[in-house]
VOVEX-428425 format. One line per 2 residues: number of its first residue (from 1); their letters; for each residue z, y, x of C-alpha. Coordinates in Angstrom, 3 decimals, always signed. Example, Ala and Ser with C-alpha at 12.3 -4.5 7.8 and 13.67 -1.06 7.14 Angstrom:
<sites>
1> AS> +7.800/-4.500/+12.300; +7.140/-1.060/+13.670
</sites>
This chain:
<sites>
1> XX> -6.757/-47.208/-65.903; -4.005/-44.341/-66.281
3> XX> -0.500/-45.586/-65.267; +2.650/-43.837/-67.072
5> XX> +5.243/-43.694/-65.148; +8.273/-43.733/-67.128
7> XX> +12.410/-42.828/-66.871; +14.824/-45.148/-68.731
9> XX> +15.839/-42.211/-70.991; +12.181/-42.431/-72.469
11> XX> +12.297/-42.982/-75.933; +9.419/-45.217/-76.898
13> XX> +8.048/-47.754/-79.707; +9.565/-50.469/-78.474
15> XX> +11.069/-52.608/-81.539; +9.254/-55.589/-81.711
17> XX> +6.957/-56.600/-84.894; +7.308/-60.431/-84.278
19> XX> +3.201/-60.860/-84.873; +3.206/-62.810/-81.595
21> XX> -0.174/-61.267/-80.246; +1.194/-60.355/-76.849
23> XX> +1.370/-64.401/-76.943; -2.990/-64.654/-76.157
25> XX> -5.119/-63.813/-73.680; -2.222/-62.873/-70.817
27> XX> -1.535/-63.530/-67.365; +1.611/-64.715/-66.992
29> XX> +2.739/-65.539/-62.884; +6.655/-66.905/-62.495
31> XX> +8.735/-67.468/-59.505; +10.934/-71.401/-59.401
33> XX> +14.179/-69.620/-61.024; +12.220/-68.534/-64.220
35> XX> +10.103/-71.986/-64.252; +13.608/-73.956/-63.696
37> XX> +14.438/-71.314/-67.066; +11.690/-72.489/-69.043
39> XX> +12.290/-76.134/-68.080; +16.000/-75.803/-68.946
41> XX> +14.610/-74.204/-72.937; +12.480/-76.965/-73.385
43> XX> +15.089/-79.255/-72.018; +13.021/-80.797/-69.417
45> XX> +12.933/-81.147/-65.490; +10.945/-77.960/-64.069
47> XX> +8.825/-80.695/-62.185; +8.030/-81.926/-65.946
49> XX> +7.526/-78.504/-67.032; +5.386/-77.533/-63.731
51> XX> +3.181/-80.457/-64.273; +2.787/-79.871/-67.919
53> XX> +2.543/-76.230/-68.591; +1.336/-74.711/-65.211
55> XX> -0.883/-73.932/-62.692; -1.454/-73.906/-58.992
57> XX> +1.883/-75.858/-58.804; +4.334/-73.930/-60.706
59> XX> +3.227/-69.905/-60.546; +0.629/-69.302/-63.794
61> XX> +1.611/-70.146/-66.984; -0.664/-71.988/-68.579
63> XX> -2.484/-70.111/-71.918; -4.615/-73.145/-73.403
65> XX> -2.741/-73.085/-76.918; -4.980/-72.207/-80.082
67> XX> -7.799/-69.417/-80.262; -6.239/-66.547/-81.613
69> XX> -6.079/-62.692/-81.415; -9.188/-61.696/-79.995
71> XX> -10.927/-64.417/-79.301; -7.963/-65.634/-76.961
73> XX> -6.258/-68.719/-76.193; -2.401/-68.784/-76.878
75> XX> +0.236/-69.211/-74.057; +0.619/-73.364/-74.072
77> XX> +4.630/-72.311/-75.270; +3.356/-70.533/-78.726
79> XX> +3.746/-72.112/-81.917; +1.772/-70.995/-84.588
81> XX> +4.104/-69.291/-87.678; +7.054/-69.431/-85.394
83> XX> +6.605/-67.598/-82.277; +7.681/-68.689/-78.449
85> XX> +9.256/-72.298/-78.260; +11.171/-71.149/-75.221
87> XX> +11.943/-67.933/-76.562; +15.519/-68.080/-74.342
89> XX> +14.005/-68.675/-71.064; +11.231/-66.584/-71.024
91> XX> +10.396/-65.024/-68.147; +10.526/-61.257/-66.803
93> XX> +7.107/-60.785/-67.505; +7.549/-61.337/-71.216
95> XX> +10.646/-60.102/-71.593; +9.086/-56.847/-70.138
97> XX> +5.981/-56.809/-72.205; +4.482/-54.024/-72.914
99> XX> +6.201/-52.453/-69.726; +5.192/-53.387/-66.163
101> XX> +8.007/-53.140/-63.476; +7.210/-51.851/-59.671
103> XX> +9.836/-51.755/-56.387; +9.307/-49.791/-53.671
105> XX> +11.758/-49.475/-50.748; +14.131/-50.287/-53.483
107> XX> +13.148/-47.511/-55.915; +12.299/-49.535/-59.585
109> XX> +10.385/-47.379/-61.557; +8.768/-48.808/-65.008
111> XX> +5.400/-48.239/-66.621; +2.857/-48.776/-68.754
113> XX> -0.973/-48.910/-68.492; -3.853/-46.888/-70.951
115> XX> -4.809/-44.614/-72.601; -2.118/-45.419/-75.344
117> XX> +1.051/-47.539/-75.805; -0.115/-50.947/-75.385
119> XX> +1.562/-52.565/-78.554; -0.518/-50.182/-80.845
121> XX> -4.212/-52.050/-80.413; -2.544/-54.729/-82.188
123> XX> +0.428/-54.073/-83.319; +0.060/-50.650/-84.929
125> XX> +3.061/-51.086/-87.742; +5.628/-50.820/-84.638
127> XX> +5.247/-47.183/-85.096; +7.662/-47.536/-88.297
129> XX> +10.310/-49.525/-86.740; +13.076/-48.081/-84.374
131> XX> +12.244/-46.375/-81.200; +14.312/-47.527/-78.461
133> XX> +15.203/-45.428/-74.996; +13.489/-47.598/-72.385
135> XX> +17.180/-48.725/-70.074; +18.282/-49.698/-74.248
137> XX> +15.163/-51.891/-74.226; +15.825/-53.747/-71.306
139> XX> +19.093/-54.443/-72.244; +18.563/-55.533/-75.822
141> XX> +15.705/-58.004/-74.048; +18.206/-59.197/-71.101
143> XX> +15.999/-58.632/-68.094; +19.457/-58.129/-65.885
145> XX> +19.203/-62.051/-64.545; +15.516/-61.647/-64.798
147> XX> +15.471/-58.849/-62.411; +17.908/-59.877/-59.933
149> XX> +15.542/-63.178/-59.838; +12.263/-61.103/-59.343
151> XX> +14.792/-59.040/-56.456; +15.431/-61.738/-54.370
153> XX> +12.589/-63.827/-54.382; +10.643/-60.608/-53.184
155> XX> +13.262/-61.034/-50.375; +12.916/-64.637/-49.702
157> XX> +8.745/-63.827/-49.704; +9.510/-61.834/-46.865
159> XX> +11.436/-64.126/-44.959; +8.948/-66.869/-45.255
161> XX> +6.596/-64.510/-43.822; +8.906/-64.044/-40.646
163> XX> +8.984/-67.371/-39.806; +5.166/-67.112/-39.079
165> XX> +5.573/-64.015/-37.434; +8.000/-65.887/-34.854
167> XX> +6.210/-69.122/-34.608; +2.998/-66.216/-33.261
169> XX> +4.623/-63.989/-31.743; +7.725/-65.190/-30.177
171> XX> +5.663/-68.827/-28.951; +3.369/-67.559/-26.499
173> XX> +0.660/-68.008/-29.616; -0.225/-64.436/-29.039
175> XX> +0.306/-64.014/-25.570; -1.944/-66.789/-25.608
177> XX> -5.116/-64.818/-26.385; -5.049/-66.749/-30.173
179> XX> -8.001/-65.406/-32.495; -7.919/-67.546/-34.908
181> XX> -3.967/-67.610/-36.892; -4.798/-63.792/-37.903
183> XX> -8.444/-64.613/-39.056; -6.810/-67.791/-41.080
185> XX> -3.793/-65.232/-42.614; -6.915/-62.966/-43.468
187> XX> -8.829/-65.483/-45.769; -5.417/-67.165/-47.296
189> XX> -5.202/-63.728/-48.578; -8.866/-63.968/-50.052
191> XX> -8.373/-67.384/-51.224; -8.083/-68.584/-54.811
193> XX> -4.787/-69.642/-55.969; -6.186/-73.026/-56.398
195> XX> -7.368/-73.251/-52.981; -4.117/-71.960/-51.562
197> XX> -2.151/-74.026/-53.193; -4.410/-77.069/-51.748
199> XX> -4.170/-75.782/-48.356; -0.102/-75.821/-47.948
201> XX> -0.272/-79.167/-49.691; +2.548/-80.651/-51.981
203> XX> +5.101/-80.960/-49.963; +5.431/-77.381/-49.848
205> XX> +4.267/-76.340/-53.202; +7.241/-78.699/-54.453
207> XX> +9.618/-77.144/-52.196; +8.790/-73.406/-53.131
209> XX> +8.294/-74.178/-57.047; +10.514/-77.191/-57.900
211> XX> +13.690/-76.950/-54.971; +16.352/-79.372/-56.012
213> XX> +18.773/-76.475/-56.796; +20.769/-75.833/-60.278
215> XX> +22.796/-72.521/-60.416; +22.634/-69.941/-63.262
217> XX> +23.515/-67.434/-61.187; +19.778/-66.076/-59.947
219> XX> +21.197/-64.654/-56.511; +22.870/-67.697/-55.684
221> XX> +19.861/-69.735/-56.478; +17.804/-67.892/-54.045
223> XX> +20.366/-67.700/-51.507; +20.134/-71.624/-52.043
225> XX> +16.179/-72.070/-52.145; +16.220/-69.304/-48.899
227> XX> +18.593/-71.520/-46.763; +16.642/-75.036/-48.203
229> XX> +12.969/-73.341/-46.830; +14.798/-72.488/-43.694
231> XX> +16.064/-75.636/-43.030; +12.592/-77.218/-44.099
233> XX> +10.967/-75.110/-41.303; +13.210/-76.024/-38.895
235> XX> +12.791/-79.740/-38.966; +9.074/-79.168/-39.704
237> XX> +8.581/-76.680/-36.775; +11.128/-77.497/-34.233
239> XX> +9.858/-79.245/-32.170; +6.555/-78.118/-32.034
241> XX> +4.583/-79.378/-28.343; +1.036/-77.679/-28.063
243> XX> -0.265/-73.918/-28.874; -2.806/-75.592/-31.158
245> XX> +0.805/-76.972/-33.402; +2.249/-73.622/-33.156
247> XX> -1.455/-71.907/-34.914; -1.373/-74.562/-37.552
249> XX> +2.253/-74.153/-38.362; +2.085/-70.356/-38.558
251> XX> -0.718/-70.673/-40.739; +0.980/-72.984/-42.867
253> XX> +4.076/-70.852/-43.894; +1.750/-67.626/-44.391
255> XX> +0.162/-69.783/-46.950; +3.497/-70.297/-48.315
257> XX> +4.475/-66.558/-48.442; +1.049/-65.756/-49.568
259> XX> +1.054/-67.911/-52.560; +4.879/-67.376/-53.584
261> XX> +3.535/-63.710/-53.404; +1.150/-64.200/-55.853
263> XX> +3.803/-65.935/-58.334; +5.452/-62.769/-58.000
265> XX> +2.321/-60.377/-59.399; +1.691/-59.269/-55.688
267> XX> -1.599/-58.824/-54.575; -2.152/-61.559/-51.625
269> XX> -5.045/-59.566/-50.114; -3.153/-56.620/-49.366
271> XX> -0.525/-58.322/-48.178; -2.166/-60.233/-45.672
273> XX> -3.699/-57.148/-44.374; -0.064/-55.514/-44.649
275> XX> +1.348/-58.457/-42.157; -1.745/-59.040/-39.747
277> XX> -1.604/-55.445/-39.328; +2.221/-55.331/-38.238
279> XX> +1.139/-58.378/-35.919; -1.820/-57.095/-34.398
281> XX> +1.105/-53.837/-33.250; +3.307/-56.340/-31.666
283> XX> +0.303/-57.665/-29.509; -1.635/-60.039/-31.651
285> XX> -5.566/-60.329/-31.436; -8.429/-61.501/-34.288
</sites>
């Protein structure tokens, strides 16, 4: 499918025609500040919300509403005749919609996929509303927070992911002559999210999706979820006594990077091969 790569001074159909059919048939992943978001909308807790409106504890929205456009079942937060019930805490994703968003080394660069403009299969009257510059778009939709969010947790993915790079590399794990922590990072990254979410177990799932944290500024929250993984990890994995400990516990917080990842629209496979890569050039084996 043809990508368009776009600048913000592109000057596209953006103005919104209120139908709601971006509201079926979608894909929606979230990281714990925009489920916390949602929660706060619907006036819930986000472990409510998680339980309720989720999947593979707390990253997919669910989309089991009514059959609709297409054939499709509705996101579980559409009302019929009124739109999105948690219209103010929606997350990046939708507030995005029909653009997609990509970082690399700290480059954003937005897009859409097709042929055409997305919103035109469906929503073909947008054509005779206003056109909007794509940096007025994101403003008039408030992405700013959203962003910043999407920013750090990237960030904190990473760091999650160096914690299981020390506990093999920096253990004597590697030096060991280990085969089997880079083999088990390899088919987390194949696994369904299901699965994956069964393997790190609640404990952890809770911890990444629903941390006991309140701030409504994003950055802060993630600084504050970062430091409560860390600390997590270190009573978890600090005392660790045999080899075999050390290969369960690395395997453990890949699983925890690898499914965050995947709340965060990043492709799990390739990043496993990304990381067992980098460790197989420090000295690790499979």
């Amino acid at each position: 499918m043809q990508t368009h790569t776009l600048n913000l001074q592109d000057i596209l159909p953006l103005s919104c025609s209120r139908t709601g059919y971006c509201c079926f048939g979608k894909i929606i992943y979230i990281n714990p500040w925009e489920l916390l978001s949602l929660a706060n909308e619907k006036k819930i807790t986000a472990r409510e919300f998680r339980d309720r409106y989720s999947d593979f504890g707390g990253i997919r929205l669910r989309f089991d509403g009514k059959t609709g456009f297409n054939n499709q079942r509705a996101c579980a937060q559409y009302v019929d005749n009124f739109g999105c019930s948690v219209h103010g805490g929606r997350p990046l994703a939708c507030r995005l919609y029909p653009l997609g968003r990509q970082v690399q080394s700290d480059d954003v660069q937005y897009m859409y996929q097709g042929d055409e403009f997305p919103c035109l299969e469906a929503c073909s009257g947008v054509l005779e509303l206003a056109q909007f510059r794509v940096d007025e778009y994101l403003k008039g939709q408030l992405t700013d927070k959203f962003e910043k969010a999407q920013d750090g947790y990237l960030e904190l993915m990473q760091n999650i992911a160096d914690i299981a790079f020390e506990l093999f590399l920096d253990t004597g794990l590697a030096e060991s002559g280990d085969r089997k922590t880079l083999a088990l990072w390899r088919k987390m990254g194949n696994e369904p999210p299901e699965v994956l979410a069964e393997r790190i177990g609640p404990e952890w799932v809770d911890c990444l999706m629903i941390p006991d944290i309140s701030d409504d500024d994003p950055l802060a929250f993630v600084a504050k979820h970062n430091d409560l993984i860390l600390l997590k990890a270190q009573e978890q994995f600090g005392a660790l006594q045999t080899i075999q400990e050390v290969h369960e516990a690395s395997v453990l917080i890949m699983g925890v990077a690898l499914h965050l990842a995947r709340g965060l629209g990043a492709n799990p496979k390739e990043l496993a091969e990304l990381w067992i890569d980098t460790a197989k050039r420090h000295g690790g084996q499979e």
